[in-house]
N, C-alpha and C positions, 0 to 999 in steps of 0.2 A: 424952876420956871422952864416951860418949854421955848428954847430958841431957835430950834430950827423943827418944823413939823414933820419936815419930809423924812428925817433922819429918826424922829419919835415912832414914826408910822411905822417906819420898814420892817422891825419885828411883827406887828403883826400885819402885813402884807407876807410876808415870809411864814408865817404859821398859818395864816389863811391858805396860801399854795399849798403845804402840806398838806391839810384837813383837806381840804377837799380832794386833791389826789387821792388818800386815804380811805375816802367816804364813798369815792366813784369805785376805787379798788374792791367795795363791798356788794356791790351791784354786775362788775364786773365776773368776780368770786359764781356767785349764783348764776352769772347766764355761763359759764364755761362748763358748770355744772348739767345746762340743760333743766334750770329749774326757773321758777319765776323769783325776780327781787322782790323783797317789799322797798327796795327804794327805785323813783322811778330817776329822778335827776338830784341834782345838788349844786347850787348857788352862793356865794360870799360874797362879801362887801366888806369894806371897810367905811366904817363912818366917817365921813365929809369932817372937813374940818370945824365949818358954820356951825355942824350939826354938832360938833362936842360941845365945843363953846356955850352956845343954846342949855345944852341940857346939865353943865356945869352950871352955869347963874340958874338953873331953874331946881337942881337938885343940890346946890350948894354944896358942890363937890372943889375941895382945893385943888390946884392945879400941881402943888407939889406929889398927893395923893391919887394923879388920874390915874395912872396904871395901876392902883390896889382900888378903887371905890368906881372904874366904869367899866360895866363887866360886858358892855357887846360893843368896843370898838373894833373887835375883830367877830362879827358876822357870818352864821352858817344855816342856811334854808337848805331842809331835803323834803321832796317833795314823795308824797305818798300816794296811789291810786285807792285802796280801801283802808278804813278806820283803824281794824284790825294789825295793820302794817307798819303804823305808827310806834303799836308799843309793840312790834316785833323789833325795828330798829332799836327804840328805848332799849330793848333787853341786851341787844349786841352792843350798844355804845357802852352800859353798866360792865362790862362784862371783858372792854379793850383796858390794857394796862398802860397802855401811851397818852390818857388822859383822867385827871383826876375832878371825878362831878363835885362840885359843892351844893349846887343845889336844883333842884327839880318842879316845874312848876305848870300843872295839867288844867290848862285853858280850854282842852279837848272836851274833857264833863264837868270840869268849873268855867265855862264861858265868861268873860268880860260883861260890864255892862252893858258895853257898844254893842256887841255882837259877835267881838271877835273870841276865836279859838284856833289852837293850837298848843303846842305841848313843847315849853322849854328847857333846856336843856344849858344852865351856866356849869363850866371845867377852866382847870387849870391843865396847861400844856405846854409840854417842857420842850422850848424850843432851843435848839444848837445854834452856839451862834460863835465866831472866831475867838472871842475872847471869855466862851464859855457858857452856860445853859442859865437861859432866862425863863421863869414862867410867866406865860401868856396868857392873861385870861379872857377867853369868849366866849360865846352862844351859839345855841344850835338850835333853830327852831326848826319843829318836824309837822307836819301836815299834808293831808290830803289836798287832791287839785282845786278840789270846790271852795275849800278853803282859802286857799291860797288865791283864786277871783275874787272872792271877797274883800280879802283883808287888803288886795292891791288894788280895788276899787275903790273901798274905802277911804284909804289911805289917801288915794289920789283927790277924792273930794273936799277932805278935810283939808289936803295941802292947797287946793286952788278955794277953797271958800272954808276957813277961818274963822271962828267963832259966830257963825254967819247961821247954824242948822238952827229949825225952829225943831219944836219938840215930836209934832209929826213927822220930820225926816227921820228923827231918832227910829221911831217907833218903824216904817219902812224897812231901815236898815237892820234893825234889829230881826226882823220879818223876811227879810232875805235871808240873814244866817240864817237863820232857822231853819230855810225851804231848802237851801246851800247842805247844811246837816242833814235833813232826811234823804235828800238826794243820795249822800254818803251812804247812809243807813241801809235805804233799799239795794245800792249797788253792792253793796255790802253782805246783803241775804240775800242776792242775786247768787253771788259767785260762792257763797257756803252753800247753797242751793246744787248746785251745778257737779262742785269739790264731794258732797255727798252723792249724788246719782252718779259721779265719775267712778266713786271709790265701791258700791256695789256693784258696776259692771268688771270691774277689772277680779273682785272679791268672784263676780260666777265664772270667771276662765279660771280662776284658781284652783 
């Protein structure tokens, strides 16, 4: 039984500080470089306490079992400018040894019902700790920005109005991702556009 929360947290507040340190260090990497990142930012959370509780009675998760059966109390959004850039990060996160994926789950061209998208990312992460190495398990969700207006708009409506949407708001919202996505799309063959005409002028000085 959890008796004091503050103290259940603290590992993953403490592997959240890392991962993200780690995540920005990646972005970092590429501009030192002189190249563009595919990641633009990177954000974590730790799930609220209300919030576990909640999705324990709703996922009928034991409390003896939270840390083996709730895999995103420790929280990790990076934020992508094009499509593309998403599963370039995916390739670099498969590819670190300091975290182990269990599983992978692409909302990006499998969309949600609602509308949403994005491409998750559940790992175990082996965090240090004084009295010896705990694995940590959280999420990484990876998206572009258009995405990320969405799903936090979203978000925010269903949190202030509650079983409340008639079926034409669905239908709306689902019509935004969409417009949200192509928006992507275009920006998307904008800059492959641009990355091609770059790469034939540089190709005639050669």
């Amino acid at each position: 039984m959890v008796e004091n929360w503050d103290d259940f947290l603290f590992p993953y507040q403490e592997a959240s500080n890392e991962l993200k340190l780690k995540l920005r260090g990646i972005r970092s990497q590429y501009l030192e470089r002189g190249e563009r990142s595919p990641i633009e930012f990177v954000t974590s959370r730790i799930k609220p306490v209300d919030s576990i509780k909640e999705k324990m009675q709703r996922r009928h998760i034991d409390e003896l079992r939270l840390s083996e059966d709730m895999e995103d109390i420790c929280g990790l959004r990076i934020m992508c400018e094009f499509l593309d850039d998403i599963y370039t990060v995916v390739d670099i996160l498969r590819k670190r040894n300091d975290i182990n994926i269990l599983e992978e789950r692409d909302y990006v061209h499998n969309e949600k019902a609602s509308g949403y998208r994005s491409y998750h990312i559940v790992f175990s992460y082996p965090l240090q700790l004084v009295d010896g190495q705990r694995e940590i398990l959280a999420e990484i969700q990876i998206r572009t920005l258009a995405m990320n207006f969405w799903a936090t708009i979203e978000h925010s409506l269903n949190y202030k109005h509650p079983d409340v949407f008639p079926p034409e708001v669905h239908e709306r919202l689902q019509s935004a991702s969409e417009t949200a996505y192509k928006l992507d799309e275009e920006m998307s063959e904008i800059k492959q556009e641009l990355d091609r005409d770059l790469k034939k002028q540089k190709d005639k000085h050669e």
